[in-house]
C-alpha positions as CSV (number, residue, x, y, z in Angstrom):
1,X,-5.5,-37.2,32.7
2,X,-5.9,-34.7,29.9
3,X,-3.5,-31.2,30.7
4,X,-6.0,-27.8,30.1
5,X,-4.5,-26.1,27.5
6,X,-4.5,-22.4,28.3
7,X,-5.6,-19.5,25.9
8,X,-3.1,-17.4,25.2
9,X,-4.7,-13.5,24.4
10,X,-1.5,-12.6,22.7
11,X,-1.0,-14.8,20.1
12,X,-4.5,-13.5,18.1
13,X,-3.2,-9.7,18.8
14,X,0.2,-10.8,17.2
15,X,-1.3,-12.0,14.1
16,X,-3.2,-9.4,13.6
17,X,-0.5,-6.7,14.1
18,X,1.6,-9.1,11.6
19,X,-0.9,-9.0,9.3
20,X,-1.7,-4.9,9.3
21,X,2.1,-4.5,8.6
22,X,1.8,-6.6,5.7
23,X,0.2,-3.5,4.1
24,X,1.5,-0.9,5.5
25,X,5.2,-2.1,3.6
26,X,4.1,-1.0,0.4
27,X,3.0,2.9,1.4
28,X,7.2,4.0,1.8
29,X,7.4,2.9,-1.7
30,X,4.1,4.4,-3.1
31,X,4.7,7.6,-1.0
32,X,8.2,7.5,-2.7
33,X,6.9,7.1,-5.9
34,X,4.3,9.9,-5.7
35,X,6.9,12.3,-4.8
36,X,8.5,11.8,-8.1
37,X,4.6,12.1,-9.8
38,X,4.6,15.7,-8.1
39,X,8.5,16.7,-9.1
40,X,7.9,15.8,-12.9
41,X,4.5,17.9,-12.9
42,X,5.5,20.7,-10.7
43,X,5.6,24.1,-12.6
44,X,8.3,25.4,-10.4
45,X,10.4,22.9,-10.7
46,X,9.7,22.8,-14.7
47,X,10.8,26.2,-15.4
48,X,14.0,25.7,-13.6
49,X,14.7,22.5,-15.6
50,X,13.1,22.9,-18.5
51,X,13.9,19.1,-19.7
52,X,10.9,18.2,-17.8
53,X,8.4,20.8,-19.3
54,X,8.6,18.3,-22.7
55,X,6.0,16.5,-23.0
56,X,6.7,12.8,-22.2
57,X,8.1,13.6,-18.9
58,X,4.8,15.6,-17.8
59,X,2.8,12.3,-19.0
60,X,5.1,9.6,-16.9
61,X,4.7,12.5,-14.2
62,X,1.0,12.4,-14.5
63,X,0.2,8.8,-14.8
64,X,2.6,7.9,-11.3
65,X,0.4,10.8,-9.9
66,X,-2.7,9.6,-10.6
67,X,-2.6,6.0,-10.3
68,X,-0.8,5.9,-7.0
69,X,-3.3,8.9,-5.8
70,X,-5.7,5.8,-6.8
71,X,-4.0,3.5,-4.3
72,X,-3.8,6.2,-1.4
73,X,-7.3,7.2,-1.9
74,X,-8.9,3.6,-1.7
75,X,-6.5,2.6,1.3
76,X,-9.3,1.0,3.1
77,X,-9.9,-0.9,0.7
78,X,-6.4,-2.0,0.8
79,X,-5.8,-2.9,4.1
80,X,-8.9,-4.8,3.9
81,X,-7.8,-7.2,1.4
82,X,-4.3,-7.2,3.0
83,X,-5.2,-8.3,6.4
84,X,-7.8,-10.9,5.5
85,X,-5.2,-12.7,3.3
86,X,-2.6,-12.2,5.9
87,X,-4.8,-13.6,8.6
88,X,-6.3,-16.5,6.7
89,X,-4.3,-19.9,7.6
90,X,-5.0,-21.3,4.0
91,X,-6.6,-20.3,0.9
92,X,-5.2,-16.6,1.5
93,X,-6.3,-16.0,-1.8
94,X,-10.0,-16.7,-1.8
95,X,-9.9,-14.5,1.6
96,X,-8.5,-11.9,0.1
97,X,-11.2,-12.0,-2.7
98,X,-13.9,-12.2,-0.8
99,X,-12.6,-9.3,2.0
């Protein structure tokens, strides 16, 4: 006799939720990050330290700006990636290619 093996609806929801954390880790430490873009290029803040008016601290300010505004404005694209190589069993990386 052969037991029925029954399907269990939770464990796909679970991976998936796993894998949608997976990306969502990095956005306290880009968020973070982006903060200190906006406090090394903020006027305000420049005239009342003027140590960050000079100029290689207003283009470290503006490169963390930009590049993680680059990140936060191609999320999708992001958690695309990040959920099809957290979901794939193996080869994450070609499903993280081709996502």
């Amino acid at each position: 006799m052969t037991a029925k093996k029954k399907f269990n609806f939770k464990a796909p929801l679970e991976v998936f939720a796993k894998s949608i954390v997976q990306p969502m880790m990095y956005l306290s430490v880009a968020g973070i990050l982006l903060i200190v873009g906006i406090i090394l290029t903020n006027k305000t803040i420049c005239a009342v330290i003027p140590v960050l008016g000079s100029g290689p601290f207003q283009l470290v300010g503006a490169v963390v700006y930009q590049s993680l505004m680059f990140i936060i404005n191609n999320l999708s694209i992001l958690f695309c990636v990040g959920i099809a190589g957290a979901m794939a069993k193996k080869n994450k990386g070609h499903a993280s290619l081709i996502a």
